[in-house]
N, C-alpha and C positions, 0 to 999 in steps of 0.2 A: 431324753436329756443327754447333753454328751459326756462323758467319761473319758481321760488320757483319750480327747482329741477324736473321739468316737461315738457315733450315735449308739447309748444304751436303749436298747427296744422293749428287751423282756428278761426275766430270769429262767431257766430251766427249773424242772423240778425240786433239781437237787441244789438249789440257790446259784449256780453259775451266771454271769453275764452275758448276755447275749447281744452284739456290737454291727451296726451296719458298717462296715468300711468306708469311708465320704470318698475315696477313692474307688468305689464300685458303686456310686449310687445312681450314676449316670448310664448305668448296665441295665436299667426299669426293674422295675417291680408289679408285683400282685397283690392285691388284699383283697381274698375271698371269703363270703357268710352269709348266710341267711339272714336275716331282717335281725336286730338287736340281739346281735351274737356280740357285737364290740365295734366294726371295723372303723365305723367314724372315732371312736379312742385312737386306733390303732394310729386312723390320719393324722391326727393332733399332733400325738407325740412324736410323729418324724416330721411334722411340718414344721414345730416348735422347734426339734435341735437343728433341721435344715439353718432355719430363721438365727436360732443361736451362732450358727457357721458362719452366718455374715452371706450365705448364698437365699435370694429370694424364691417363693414360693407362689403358687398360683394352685389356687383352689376352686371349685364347681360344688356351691354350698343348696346343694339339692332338697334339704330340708330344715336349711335356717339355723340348723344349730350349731356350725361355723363361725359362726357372727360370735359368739364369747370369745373368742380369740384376743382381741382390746381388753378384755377388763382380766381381772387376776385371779385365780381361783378361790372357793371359798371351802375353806374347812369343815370336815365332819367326821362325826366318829367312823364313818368309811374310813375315809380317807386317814385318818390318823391309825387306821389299823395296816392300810397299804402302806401307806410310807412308811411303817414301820418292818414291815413282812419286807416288803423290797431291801432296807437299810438306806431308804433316800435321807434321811437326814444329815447322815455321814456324809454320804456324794455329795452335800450342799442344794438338795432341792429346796424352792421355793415357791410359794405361788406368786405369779407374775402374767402381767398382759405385753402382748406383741404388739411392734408394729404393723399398721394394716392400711388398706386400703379397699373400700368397694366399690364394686363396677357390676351395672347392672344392664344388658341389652335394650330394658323398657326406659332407662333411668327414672326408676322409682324408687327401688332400694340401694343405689348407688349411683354414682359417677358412670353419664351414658357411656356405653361403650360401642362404639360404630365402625363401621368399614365401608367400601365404597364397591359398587357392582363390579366394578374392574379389576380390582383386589381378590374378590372372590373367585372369580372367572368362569365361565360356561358348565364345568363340570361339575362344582359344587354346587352352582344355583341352581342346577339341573335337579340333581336330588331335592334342592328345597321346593322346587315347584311342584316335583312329582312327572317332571315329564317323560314320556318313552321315546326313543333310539332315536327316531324321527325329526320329534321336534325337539331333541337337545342337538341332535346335527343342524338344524337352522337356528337355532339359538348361537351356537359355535360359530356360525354364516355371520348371523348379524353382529357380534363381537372381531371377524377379522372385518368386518366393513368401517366398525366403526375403529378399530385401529388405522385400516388404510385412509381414512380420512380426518384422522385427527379429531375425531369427538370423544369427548372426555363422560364418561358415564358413571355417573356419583350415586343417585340413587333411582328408587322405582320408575321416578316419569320420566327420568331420562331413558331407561330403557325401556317402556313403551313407548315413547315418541320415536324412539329409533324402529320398533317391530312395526310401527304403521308404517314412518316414512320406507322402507325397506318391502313392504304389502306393497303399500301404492305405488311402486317405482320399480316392480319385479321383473318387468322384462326388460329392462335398462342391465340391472344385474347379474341374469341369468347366466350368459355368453363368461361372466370373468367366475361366478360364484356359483353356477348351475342352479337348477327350478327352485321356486318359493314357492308354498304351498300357502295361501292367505289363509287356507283353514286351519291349517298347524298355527299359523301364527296369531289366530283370531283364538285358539285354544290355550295356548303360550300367557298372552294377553291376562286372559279370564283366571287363570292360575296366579299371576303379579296383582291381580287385584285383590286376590283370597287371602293370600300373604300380607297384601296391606289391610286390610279389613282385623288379622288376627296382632295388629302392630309393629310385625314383624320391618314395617317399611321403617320406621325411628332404625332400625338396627345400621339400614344406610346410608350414610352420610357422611358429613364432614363437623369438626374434624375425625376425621378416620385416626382412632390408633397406632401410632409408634408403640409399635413392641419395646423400643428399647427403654420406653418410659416403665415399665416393668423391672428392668433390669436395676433396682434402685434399694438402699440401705436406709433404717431408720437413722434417727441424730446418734442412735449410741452406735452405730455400726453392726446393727442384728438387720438380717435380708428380712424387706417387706414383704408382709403376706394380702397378697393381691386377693382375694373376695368374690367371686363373681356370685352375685344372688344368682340361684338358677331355682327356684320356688315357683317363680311363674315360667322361665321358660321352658321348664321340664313339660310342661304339658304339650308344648311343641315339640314331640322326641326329634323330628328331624331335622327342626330347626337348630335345635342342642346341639345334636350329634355335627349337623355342620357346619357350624361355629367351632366346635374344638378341633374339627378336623382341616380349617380353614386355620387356626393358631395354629395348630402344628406343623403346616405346609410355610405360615408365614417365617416360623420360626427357624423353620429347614431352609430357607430361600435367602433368608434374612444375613443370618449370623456367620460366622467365618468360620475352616476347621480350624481344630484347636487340641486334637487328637486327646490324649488321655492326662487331667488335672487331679492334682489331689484332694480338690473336690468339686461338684458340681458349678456349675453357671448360674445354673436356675434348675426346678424340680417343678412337676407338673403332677398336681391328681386330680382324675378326670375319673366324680361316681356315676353310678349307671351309665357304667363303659358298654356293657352290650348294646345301647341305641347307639352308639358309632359304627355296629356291623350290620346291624338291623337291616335286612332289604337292601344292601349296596349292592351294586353291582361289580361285575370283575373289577372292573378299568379301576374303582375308585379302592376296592380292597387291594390291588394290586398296590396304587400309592398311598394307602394305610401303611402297609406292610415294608412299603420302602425307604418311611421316612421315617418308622420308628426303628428300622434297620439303621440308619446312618446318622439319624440326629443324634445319636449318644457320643458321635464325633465333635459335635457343635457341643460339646459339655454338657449335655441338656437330660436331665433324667427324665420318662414319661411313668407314671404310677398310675393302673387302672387299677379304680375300685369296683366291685361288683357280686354278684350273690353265687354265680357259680363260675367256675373255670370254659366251663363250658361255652360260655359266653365269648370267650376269646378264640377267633380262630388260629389253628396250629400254630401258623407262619408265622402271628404277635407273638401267642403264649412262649414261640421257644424263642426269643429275644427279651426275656423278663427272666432277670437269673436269680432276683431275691424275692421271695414270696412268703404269704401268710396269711395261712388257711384258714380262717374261725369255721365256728359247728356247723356242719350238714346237715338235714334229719332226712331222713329217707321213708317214707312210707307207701309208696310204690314202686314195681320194677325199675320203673324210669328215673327214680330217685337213686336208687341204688347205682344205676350207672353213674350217674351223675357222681356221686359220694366215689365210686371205683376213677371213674377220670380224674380227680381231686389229687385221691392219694398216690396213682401212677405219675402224678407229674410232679412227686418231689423223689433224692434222693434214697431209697428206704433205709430203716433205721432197723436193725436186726434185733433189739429188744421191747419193740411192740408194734404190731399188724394199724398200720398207716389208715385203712378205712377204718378200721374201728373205732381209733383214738377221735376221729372224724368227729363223729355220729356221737361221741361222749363228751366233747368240749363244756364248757360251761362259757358264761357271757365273761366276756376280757381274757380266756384262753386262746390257745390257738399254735396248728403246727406252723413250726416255721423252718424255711433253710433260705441263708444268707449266703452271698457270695464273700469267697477265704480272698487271702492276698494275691491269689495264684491267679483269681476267674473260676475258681472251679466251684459248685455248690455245694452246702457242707449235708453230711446228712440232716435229714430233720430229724426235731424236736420239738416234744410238748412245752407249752410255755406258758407265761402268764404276762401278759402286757402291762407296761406302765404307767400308770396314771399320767393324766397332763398334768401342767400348770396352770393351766390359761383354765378361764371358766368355762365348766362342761354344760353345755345346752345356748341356748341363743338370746339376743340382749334387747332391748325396750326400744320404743322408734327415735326416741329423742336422746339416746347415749349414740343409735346408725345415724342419724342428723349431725348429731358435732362432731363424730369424724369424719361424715362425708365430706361436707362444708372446711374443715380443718385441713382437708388435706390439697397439698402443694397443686397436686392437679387439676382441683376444682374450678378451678378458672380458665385452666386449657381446652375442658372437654366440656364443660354442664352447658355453652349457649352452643346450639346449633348453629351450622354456616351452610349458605347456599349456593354454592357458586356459580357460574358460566360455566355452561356444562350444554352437554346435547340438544336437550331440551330446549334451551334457549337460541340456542345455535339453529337447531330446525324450526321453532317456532319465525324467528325473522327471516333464514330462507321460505318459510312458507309463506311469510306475507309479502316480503321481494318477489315470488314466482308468482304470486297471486297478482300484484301490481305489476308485473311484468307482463304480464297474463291478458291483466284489462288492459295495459295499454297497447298488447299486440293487437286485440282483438277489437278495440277503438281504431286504431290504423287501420286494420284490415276490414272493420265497415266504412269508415271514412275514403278508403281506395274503393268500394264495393260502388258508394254512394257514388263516388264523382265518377267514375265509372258508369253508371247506371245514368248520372246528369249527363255528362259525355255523347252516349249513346242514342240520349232521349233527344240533345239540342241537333246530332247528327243524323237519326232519323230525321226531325222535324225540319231541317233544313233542307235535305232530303225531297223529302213529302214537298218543301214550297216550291223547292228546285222543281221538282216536275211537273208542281201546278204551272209556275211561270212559264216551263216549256209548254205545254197542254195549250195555256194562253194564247199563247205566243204563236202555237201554231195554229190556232182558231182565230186569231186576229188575220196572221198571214193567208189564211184560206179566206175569211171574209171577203182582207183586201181584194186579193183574188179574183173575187168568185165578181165582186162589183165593179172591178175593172175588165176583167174580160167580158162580165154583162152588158158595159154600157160602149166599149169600143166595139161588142159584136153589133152589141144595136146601131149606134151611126153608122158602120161599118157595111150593116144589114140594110141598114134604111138607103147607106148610098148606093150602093149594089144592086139593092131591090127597086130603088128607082131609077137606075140607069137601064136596068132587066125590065121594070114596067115601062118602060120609054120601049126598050126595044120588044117587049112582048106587045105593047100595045099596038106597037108600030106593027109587030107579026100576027098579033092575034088577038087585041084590043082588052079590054079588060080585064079575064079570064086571066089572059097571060101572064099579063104584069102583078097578077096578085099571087099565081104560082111561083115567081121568082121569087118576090119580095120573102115567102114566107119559107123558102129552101134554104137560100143564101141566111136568112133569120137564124135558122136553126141550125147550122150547119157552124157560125160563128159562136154560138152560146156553148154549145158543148165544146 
């Protein structure tokens, strides 16, 4: 709750106050512990005076009992024994509900929350497919393709329609974008289908999220606490992990410097923070690591909650300058290191031994060191956290229904939209190339055909031509043969009778019949 202008978190033993600076909160933080050590208390109560600052909140309600945050707490003799032990009633505590809002990836427990493949970009949805080195470099292929050409890719079938058209069209490509491997992208494929199967495809679409609708105050002017059910998505750890790692690159891209305020923009906590490191690889912890480095520019606090320290690699943990340790328990070597990592990564405290106070917490204790005025970390100390306001555990379906429904952006986000997008865009180039297609290939039998009639009418014309010659010169040899027959014959006949006159006259019948039949033959041939 806040105090002179200050988030109170915890007391010291010795009843002291213990004060987040709103002017350091944007430096992150840590809340680490074992399973029902406290840490979900711990989030409340800085989520709540965050909320009270008028700066909004965004929370990863990983087991639903986030969701009291709307209604107001209820009393009990606990509770009347803490707020007594604390002195809250002095401070002016009361039980009291926040504003909120939920947003849910499935939209089932909230207001859908979506984004669009292009949003995401090749790198993230690499991780969410699970693909290797390979096929996330042609995935990266088929996203500049579909930039150079102006396709807009919103959700799933947009980008399969592009990994086929981009298969089928791969050596057109090759020369500007080098080889396509149709088996990469036939395994690519089968991955976007596994992710839609698991429902993960609702998460893409339209409208896609404006972050800045985040950035928004209830009626009385306390910052909204944004919701996000993550109950069911948590069993997709890598779906989780990159979604929040997709908010926080939006958020780094998004927003403008604004270098150091006196308090926060927005605050983020993000539970089981370890599936955000889980199996990434360099490329993507390298921008983990660069954007919780520099988004605390953009005003922006990031708060990982999680079970050990360990979970967090170096390079985040040492850009988390306010943390708070709840119980360790250590019962193997490996445990003990763990509990030894813990307590090396706060300031030490010269009047009691940091792992051990560890290992001795009790549930809503917990070490803690806060960043002073300076930036510097104070040492730690044993604490006791402070109760919320808001109601502890989670609320009935039909109290998440009227706020769902009640809230301002229910009508922005709860109907789907589909837009002109790739998908459609290739579908009618594929029925244009297809009819472009039959009607080359209609012209090009139809020139095949008259071609082939052509050929047929010019042989066969052909073919008559040289009958009529063939004719023609069988007519002309007949003529021929029957005029030279019949002028050899009178010809013969005068010849031979002028030759039988004189052979008769020389040698009488004999003669004339030798003539006749020389002169005969002699004209025939």
């Amino acid at each position: 709750m806040l105090r002179d202008n200050k988030i109170w978190v915890a007391n010291t033993e010795n009843g002291e106050n213990v004060f987040l600076l709103p002017r350091m909160a944007n430096r992150h933080g840590l809340i680490a512990g074992a399973t029902g050590t406290g840490k979900t208390i711990t989030l409340k109560v800085l989520a709540e005076s965050f909320s009270d600052m008028g700066v909004p909140v965004f929370l990863a309600d990983v087991k639903g009992d986030l969701s009291g945050m709307v209604e107001e707490g209820r009393d009990s003799e606990d509770m009347q024994k803490r707020i007594q032990k604390f002195g809250l009633a002095e401070a002016g505590f009361e039980y009291k509900k926040y504003p909120a809002t939920f947003w849910d990836v499935f939209g089932e427990q909230g207001i859908p929350l979506r984004t669009t493949i292009s949003e995401m970009g090749p790198l993230l949805l690499s991780r969410i497919l699970g693909l290797n080195d390979l096929q996330r470099d042609i995935l990266t292929i088929a996203f500049k393709i579909a930039d150079d050409n102006e396709l807009l890719l919103i959700d799933t079938k947009d980008l399969k329609a592009l990994l086929n058209y981009v298969s089928e069209n791969r050596n057109d490509f090759a020369a500007d974008y080098g080889n396509i491997s149709p088996v990469s992208v036939a395994a690519i494929v089968r991955s976007i289908v596994s992710l839609e199967m698991s429902g993960a495809d609702k998460f893409f679409f339209e409208p896609a999220l404006d972050i800045h609708d985040w950035f928004a105050t209830g009626s009385d002017g306390r910052g909204m606490i944004n919701i996000l059910d993550s109950t069911s998505l948590i069993n997709n750890g890598t779906l989780y992990a990159t979604f929040l790692l997709w908010m926080m690159s939006e958020l780094f891209e998004t927003l403008p410097e604004v270098g150091d305020l006196d308090k926060p923009k927005m605050v983020f906590f993000f539970d089981e923070a370890h599936l955000l490191f889980k199996d990434s690889p360099k490329m993507l912890m390298d921008k983990i690591e660069q954007v919780v480095k520099l988004i605390r520019s953009k005003g922006v606090g990031i708060y990982f909650v999680t079970q050990n320290p360990r979970d967090i690699p170096d390079g985040v943990l040492a850009q988390l300058g306010n943390k708070i340790q709840h119980a360790l328990h250590a019962y193997t070597p490996s445990d003990m290191k763990a509990v030894k990592a813990a307590a090396d990564s706060f300031r030490e405290n010269p009047a009691f031994k940091t792992a051990d106070v560890i290992q001795e917490l009790g549930t809503g204790e917990a070490v803690i060191s806060l960043l002073d005025e300076t930036g510097t970390p104070s040492v730690c100390e044993k604490v006791k956290i402070l109760p919320p306001q808001s109601l502890m555990g989670g609320i009935d379906s039909s109290t998440r229904n009227r706020e769902i429904n009640g809230s301002k952006l229910y009508d922005k986000y709860f109907e789907p939209h589909d837009p002109d997008s790739a998908y459609e865009f290739l579908e009618r180039k594929g029925i244009a190339d297809a009819k472009a297609k039959a009607e080359l290939e209609a012209a090009e039998a139809e020139r095949k055909a008259k071609e082939k009639e052509e050929a047929a009418a010019a042989k066969a014309a052909e073919k008559e031509k040289a009958a009529a010659d063939r004719k023609k010169k069988q007519t002309a040899k007949t003529i021929g043969n029957s005029v030279v027959g019949t002028v050899g014959r009178e010809v013969g006949k005068t010849v031979g009778g002028t030759f039988g006159k004189f052979g008769k006259t020389l040698g009488g019948n004999l003669g004339a019949s030798l003539g006749r039949g020389l002169f005969s033959t002699l004209f025939k041939s």
